[in-house]
RODO-2510 file (C-alpha; in nm, 4 decimals, decimal comma):
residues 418
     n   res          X          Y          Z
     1     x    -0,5861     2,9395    -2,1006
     2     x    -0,4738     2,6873    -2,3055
     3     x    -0,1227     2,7594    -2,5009
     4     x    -0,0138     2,5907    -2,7876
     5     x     0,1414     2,2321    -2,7413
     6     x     0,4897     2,2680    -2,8888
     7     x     0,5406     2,5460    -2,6145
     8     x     0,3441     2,3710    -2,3369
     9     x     0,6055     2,0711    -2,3859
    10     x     0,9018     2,2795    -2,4394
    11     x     0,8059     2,4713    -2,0862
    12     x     0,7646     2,1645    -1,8704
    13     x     1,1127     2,0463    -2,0096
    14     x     1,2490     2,3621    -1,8567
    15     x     1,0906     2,3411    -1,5518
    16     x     1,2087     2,0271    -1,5165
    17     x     1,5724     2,0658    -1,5889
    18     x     1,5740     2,4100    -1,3663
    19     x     1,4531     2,2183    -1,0610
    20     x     1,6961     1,9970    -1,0889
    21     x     1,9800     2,2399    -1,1321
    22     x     1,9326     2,5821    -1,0223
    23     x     2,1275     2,7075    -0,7212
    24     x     1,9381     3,0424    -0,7021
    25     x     1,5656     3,1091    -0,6332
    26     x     1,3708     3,1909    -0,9811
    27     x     1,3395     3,5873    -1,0983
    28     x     0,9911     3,5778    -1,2461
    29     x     0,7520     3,6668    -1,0476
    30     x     0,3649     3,5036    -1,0105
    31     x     0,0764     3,6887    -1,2074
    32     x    -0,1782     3,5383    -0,9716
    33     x    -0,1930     3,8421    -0,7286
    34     x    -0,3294     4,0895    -0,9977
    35     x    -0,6746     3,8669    -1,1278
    36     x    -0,9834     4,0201    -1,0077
    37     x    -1,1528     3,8226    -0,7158
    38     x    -1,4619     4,0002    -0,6653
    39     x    -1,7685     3,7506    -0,6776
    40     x    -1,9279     4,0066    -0,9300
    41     x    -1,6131     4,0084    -1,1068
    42     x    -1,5035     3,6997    -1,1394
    43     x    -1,8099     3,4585    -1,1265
    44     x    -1,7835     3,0724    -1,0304
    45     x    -1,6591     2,8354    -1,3359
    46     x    -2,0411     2,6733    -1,3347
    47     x    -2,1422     3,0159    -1,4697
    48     x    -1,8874     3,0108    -1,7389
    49     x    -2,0307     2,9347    -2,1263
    50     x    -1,9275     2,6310    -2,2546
    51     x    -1,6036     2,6992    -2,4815
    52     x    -1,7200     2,4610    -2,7459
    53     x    -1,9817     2,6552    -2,8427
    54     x    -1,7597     2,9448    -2,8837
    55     x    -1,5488     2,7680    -3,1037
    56     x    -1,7418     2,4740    -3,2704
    57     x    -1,6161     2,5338    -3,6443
    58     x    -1,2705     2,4527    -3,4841
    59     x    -1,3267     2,2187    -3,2063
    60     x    -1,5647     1,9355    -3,4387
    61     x    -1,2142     1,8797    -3,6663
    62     x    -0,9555     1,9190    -3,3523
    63     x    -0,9830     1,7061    -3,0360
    64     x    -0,7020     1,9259    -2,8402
    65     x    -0,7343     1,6570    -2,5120
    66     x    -0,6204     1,3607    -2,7766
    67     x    -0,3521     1,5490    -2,9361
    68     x    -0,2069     1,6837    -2,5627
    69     x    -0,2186     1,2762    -2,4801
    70     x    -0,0338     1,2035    -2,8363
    71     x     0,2280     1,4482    -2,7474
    72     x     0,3068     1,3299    -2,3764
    73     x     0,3738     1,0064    -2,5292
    74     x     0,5381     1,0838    -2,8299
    75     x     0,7863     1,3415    -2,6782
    76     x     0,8328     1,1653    -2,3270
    77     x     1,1731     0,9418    -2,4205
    78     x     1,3387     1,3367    -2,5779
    79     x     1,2298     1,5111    -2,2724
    80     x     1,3615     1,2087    -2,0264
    81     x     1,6913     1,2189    -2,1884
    82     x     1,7177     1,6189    -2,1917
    83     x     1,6935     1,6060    -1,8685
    84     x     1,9492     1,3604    -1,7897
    85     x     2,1965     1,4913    -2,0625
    86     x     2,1868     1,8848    -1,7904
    87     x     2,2047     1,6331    -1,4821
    88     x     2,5370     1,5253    -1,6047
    89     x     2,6874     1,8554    -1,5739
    90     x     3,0062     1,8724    -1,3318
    91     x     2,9646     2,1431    -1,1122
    92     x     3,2549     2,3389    -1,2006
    93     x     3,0669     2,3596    -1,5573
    94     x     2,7168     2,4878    -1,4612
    95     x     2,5928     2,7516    -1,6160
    96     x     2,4436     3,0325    -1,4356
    97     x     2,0762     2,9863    -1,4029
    98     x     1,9524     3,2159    -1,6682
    99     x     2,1492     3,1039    -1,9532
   100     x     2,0899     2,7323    -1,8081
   101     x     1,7378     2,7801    -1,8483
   102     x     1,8400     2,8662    -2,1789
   103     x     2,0238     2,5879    -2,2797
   104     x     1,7687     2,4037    -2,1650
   105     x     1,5255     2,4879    -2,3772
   106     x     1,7658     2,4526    -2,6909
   107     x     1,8193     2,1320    -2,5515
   108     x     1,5035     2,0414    -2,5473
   109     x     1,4014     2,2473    -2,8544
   110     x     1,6583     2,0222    -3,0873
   111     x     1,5138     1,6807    -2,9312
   112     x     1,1227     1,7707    -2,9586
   113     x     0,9126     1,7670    -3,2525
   114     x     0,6064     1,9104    -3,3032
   115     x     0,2630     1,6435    -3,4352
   116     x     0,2962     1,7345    -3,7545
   117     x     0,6235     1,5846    -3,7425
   118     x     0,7736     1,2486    -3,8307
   119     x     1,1078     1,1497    -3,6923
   120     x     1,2902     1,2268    -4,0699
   121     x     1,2175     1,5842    -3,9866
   122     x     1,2335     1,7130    -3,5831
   123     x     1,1985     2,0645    -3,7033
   124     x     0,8814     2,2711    -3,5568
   125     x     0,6245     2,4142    -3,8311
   126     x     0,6608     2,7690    -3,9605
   127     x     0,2668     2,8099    -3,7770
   128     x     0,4210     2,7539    -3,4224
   129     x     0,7257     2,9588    -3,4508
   130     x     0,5330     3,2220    -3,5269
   131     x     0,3063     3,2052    -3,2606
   132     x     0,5111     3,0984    -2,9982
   133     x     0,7349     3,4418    -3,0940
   134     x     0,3929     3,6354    -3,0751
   135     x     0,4084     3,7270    -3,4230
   136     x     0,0830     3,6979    -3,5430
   137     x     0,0686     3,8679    -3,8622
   138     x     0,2940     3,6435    -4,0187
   139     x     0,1136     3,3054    -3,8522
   140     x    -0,2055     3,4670    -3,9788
   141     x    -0,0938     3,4439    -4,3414
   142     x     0,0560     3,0661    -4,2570
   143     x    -0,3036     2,9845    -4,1309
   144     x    -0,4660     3,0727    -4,4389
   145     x    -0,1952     2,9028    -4,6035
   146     x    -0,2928     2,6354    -4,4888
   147     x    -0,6557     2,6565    -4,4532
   148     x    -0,6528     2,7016    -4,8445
   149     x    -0,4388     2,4186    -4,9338
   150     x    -0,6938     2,1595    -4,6944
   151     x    -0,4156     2,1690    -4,4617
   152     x    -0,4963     2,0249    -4,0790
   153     x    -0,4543     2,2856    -3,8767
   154     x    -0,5483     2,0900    -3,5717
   155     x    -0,1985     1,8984    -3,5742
   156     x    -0,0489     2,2559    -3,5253
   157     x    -0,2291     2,4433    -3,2763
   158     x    -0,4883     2,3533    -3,0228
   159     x    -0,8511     2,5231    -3,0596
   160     x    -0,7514     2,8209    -2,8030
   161     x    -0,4587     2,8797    -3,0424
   162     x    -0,6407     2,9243    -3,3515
   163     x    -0,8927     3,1335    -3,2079
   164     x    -0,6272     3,4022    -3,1018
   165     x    -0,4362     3,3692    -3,3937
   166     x    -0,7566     3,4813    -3,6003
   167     x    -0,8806     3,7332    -3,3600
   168     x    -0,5146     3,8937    -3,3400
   169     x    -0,5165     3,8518    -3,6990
   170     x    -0,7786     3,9889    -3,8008
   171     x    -0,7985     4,3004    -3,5439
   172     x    -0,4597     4,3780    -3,6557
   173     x    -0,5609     4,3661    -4,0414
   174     x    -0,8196     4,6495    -3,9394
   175     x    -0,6076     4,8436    -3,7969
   176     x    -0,3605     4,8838    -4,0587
   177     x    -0,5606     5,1581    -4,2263
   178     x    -0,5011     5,3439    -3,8969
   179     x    -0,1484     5,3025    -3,8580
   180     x    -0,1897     5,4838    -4,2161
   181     x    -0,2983     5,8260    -4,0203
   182     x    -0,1405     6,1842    -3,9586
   183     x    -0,2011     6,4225    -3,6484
   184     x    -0,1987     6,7026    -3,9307
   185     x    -0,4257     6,5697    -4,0969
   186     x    -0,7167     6,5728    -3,8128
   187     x    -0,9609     6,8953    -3,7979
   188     x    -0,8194     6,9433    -3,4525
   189     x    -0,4610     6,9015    -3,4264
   190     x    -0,1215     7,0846    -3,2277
   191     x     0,2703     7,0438    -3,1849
   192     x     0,4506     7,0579    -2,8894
   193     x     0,8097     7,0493    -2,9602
   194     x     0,9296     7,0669    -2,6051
   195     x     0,7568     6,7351    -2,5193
   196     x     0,8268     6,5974    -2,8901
   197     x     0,4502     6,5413    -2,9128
   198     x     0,2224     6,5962    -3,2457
   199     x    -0,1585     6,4728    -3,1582
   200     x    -0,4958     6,4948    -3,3835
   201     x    -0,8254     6,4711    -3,3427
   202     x    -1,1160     6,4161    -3,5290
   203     x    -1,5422     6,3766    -3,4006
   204     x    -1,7847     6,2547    -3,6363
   205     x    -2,0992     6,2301    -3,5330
   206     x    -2,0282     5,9073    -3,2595
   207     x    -1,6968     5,8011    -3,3889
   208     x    -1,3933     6,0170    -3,2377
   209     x    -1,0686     5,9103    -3,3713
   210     x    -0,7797     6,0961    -3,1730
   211     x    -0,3752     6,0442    -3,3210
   212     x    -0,0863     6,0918    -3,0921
   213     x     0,3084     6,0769    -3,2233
   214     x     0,5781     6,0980    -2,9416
   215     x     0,9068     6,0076    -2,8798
   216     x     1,0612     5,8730    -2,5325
   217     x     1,4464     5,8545    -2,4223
   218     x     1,4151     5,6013    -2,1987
   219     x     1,4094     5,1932    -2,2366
   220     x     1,2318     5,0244    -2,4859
   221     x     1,1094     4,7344    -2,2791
   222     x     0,9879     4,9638    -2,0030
   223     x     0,7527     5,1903    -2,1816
   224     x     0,6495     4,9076    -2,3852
   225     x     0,5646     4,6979    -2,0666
   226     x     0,4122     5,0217    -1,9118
   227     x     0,1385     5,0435    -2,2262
   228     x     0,0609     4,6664    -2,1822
   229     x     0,0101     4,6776    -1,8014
   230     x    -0,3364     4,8074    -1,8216
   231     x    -0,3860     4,8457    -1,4653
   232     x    -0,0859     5,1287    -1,4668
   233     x    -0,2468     5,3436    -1,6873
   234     x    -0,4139     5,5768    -1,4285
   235     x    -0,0456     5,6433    -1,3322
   236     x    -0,0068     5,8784    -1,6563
   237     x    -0,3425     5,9874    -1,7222
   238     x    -0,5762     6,3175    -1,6240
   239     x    -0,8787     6,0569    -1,6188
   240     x    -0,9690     5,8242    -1,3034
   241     x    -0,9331     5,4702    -1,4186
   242     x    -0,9424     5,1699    -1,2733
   243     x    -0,8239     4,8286    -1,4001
   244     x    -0,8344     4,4477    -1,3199
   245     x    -0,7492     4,2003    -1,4737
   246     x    -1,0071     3,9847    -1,6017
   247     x    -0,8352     3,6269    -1,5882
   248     x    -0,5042     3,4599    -1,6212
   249     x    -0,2773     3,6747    -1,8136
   250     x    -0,1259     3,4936    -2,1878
   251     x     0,2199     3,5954    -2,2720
   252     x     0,0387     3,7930    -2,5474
   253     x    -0,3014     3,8149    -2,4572
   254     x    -0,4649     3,9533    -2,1411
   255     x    -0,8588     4,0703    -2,0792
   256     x    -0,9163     4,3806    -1,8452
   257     x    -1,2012     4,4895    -1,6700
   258     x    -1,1719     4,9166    -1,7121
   259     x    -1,4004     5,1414    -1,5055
   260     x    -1,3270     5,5005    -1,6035
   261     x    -1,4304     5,8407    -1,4726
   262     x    -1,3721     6,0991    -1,8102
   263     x    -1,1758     6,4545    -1,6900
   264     x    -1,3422     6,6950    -1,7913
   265     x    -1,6866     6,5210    -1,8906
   266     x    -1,7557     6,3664    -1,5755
   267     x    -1,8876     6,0659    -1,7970
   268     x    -1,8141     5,6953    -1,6596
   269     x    -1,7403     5,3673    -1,8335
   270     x    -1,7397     5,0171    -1,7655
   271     x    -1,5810     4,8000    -2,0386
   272     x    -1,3718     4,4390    -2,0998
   273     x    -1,1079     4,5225    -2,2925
   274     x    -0,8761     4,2939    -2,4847
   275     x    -0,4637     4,3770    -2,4961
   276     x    -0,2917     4,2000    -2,7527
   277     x     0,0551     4,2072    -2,8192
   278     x     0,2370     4,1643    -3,1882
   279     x     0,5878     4,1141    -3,2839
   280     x     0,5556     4,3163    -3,6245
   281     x     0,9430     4,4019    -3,6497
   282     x     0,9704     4,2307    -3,9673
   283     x     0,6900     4,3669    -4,1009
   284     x     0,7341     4,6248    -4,3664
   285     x     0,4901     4,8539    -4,3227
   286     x     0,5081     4,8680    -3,9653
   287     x     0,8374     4,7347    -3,8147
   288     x     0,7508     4,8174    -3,4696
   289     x     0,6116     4,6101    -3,1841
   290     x     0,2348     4,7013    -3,1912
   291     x    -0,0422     4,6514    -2,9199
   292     x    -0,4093     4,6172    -2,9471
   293     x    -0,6828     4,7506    -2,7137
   294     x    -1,0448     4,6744    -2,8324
   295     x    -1,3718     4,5443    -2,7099
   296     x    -1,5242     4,2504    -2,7637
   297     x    -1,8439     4,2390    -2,9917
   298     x    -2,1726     4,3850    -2,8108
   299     x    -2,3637     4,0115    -2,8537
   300     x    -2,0558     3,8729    -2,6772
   301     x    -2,0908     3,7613    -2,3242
   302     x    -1,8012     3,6572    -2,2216
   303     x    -1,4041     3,7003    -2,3247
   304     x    -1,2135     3,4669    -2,5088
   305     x    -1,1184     3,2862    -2,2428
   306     x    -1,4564     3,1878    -2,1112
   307     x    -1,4858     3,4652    -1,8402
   308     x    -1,8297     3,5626    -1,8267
   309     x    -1,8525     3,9579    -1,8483
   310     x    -2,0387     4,1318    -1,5845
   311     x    -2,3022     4,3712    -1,5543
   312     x    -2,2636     4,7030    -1,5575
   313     x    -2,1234     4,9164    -1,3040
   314     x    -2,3809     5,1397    -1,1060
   315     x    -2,3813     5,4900    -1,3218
   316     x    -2,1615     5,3612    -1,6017
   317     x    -2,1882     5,3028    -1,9598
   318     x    -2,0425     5,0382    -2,1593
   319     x    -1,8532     5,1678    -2,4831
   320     x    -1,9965     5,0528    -2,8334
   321     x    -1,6611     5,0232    -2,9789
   322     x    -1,2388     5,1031    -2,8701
   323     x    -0,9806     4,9748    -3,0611
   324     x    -0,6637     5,1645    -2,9591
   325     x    -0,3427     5,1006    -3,2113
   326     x     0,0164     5,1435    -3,0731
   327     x     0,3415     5,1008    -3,2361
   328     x     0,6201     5,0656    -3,0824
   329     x     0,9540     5,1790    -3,3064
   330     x     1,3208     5,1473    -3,1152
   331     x     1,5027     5,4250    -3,1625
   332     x     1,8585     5,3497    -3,0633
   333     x     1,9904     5,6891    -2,8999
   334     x     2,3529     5,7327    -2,8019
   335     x     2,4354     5,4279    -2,9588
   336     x     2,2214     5,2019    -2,6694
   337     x     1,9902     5,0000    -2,9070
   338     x     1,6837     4,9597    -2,6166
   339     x     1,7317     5,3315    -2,5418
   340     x     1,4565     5,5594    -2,6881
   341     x     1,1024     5,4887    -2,8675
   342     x     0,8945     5,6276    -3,1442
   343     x     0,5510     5,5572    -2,9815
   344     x     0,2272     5,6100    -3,2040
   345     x    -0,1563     5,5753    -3,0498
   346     x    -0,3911     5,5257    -3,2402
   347     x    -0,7750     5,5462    -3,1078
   348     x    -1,1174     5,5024    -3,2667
   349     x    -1,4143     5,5051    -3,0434
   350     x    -1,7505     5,5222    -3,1234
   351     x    -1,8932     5,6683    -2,8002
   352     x    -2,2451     5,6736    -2,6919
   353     x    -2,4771     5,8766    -2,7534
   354     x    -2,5031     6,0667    -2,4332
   355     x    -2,0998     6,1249    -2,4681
   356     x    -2,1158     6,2434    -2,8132
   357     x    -2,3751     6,4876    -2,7664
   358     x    -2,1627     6,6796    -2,4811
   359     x    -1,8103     6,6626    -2,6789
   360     x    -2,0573     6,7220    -3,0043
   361     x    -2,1770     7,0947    -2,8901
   362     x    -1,8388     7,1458    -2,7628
   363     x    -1,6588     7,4496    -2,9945
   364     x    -1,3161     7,3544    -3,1132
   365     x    -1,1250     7,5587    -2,8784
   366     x    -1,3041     7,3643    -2,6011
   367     x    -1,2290     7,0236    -2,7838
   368     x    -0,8517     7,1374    -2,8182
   369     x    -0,7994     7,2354    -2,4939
   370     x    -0,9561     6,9115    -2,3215
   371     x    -0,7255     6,6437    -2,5672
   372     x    -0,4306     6,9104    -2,5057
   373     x    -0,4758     6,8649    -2,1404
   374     x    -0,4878     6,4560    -2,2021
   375     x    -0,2113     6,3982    -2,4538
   376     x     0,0620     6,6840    -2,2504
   377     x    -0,0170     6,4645    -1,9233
   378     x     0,0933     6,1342    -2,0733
   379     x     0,3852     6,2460    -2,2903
   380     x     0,4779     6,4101    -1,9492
   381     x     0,3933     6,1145    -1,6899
   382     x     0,5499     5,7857    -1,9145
   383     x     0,9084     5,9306    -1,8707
   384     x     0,8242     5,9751    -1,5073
   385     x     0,7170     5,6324    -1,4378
   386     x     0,9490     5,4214    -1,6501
   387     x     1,2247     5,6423    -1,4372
   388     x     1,0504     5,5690    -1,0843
   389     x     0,8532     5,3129    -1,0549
   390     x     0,9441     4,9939    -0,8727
   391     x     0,5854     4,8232    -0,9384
   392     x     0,6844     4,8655    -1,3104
   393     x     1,0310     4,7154    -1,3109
   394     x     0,8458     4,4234    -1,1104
   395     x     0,6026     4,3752    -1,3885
   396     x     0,9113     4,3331    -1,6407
   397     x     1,0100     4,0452    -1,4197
   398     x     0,6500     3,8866    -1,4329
   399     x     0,5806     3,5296    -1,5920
   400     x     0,4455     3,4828    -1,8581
   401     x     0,5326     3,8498    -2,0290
   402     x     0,8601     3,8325    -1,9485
   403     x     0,9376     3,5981    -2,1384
   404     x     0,8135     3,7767    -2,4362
   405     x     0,9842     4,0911    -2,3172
   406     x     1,3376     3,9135    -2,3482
   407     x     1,2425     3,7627    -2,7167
   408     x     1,1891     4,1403    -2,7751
   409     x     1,4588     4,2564    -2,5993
   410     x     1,6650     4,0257    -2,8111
   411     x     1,5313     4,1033    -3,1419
   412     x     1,6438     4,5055    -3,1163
   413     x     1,9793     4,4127    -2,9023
   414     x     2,0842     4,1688    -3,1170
   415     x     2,1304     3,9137    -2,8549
   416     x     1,9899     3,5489    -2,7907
   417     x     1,6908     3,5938    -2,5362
   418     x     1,8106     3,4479    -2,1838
***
């Protein structure tokens, strides 16, 4: 996967500096162990679609090899002498590895500049904060900006960039009407004050659109981390799911592979699923860090990343259409900023047609007492887990969400990000 440049130059820097200096082995932890390796799952790179067809509008206007070579060159004197201003350090003034790794990178950050830059102004654009912080909304609007004013966007981002930038974009500009729904307000709906839960749920025709309001005392980071780990969802759910991950994760941007067995139904799916990540805390009609779960397109054969997408499973069906909408609102209790969260799901589905006929003949009662069992479980289960587990406190440790995680953690604490 191919991150933007500023970040790719700013990370090597670290590296760099950290090799050099650190006295204690690293805390994050190798993503490599959880990618899929089945040969049905994860076919050979020959097999893979060329990405330039996938994103020709962007690729004829930006040659991303040139402008990784322009960088190098441009930015190889600042990173030299970053280095050698940490090497200086007497040992008696080291700082402890995580908040060397942090100066570091302000180091480095102050002495870099990004290629739309010219040495009368080493500050990085407005485009690659914002996606470097994962906050895509707001580098959405900037890439318009600048797409409207004949702007280069190409001296900005690379072509893998863009394209997430515009598909995060643009999935979360959909889902703002659903953000915009009540539980009350679906046909089917219940409260359950013990659990602090409110869920709806609404079937129309194919398209099922279930709304779920709860809030968790526990931390922040944890049941955040627990939504985005898709492979960890079988831990607080009825169903039988299985996940893998599809590729190489992104710090924001992961595909899954999700084989699922309904409860209840007995129905099976097979489906890639994208989970994206936003910073939307600054956002006023969300302020809340939101995630995305959705499908890819039906003519699409393969993810974003160039993964071609398998056949189906034996017995399974492939979904039309998910796209699951979470926010994420801290809500401070006892005075702990990361302690407690507002969490709102959000799911639209259009199921097929073999699915909607059994859930359409079911009576309401029927429908109300399968999504009771479903939504109970999981307000249940997530304060469970994010108590017990010690496979998710390893995934908050994990390169490259972690990083992320601490930006985050930052953000609602109030503190600089280690």
């Amino acid at each position: 996967m191919a991150e933007d440049n500023f970040d790719e130059i700013t990370q090597v820097g670290v590296v760099a500096t950290e090799i050099r200096l650190a006295e204690t082995p690293t805390l994050l932890v190798s993503r490599q162990g959880l990618s899929e390796t089945a040969a049905d799952d994860k076919p050979d790179k020959a097999d893979k679609p060329d990405k330039a067809d996938k994103a020709k509008h962007i690729l004829e206007s930006c040659d991303a090899g040139q402008a990784d070579e322009d960088l190098r060159n441009r930015h190889g004197q600042s990173m030299q002498e970053a280095e050698a201003s940490a090497l200086e350090f007497p040992e008696k003034d080291r700082l402890p590895r995580r908040d060397l790794a942090a100066s570091a990178m302000t180091q480095v950050e102050k002495t870099t500049d990004t290629a739309e830059n010219t040495t009368d102004a080493p500050t990085k654009h407005p485009l690659a904060i914002a996606v470097s912080l994962g906050r895509y909304v707001e580098a959405n609007r900037e890439l318009l900006k600048m797409e409207g004013s004949g702007d280069d966007v190409c001296r900005i981002l690379d072509a893998a960039a863009i394209e997430r930038v515009r598909r995060i974009g643009a999935k979360f500009t959909s889902a703002e009407r659903l953000f915009k729904m009540k539980p009350q307000e679906l046909k089917v709906n219940e409260e359950n004050p013990t659990l602090k839960l409110k869920w709806g749920m609404k079937l129309d025709k194919t398209l099922m659109q279930m709304v779920s309001v709860t809030e968790i005392d526990g931390d922040f980071l944890k049941v955040l981390t627990l939504d985005l780990e898709a492979d960890l969802e079988d831990k607080i759910s009825e169903d039988e799911i299985s996940q893998v991950m599809f590729g190489q994760p992104h710090a924001h941007d992961v595909s899954w592979r999700k084989r699922m067995v309904k409860a209840g139904v007995g129905t099976k799916a097979d489906d890639i699923m994208m989970v994206s990540v936003v910073d939307a805390l600054d956002e006023p009609e969300v302020k809340a860090v939101c995630t995305l779960k959705y499908t890819l397109a039906a003519e699409a054969t393969a993810d974003p990343f160039g993964n071609v997408i398998p056949p189906l499973a034996d017995g399974h069906l492939r979904t039309p259409y998910v796209m699951t909408a979470t926010t994420f609102t801290p809500l401070g209790l006892g005075g702990d900023k990361m302690r407690g969260v507002r969490k709102v799901e959000i799911q639209e589905v259009e199921l097929p047609p073999t699915v909607a006929k059994i859930l359409g003949m079911m009576p309401n009662f029927l429908l109300k007492k399968l999504c009771r069992g479903s939504m109970e479980a999981k307000a249940k289960l997530i304060p469970e887990v994010i108590r017990d587990s010690e496979e998710l406190n390893k995934r908050l440790q994990m390169s490259p969400r972690s990083e992320f995680l601490e930006q985050i953690r930052g953000r609602i604490a109030g503190t600089p990000s280690p």
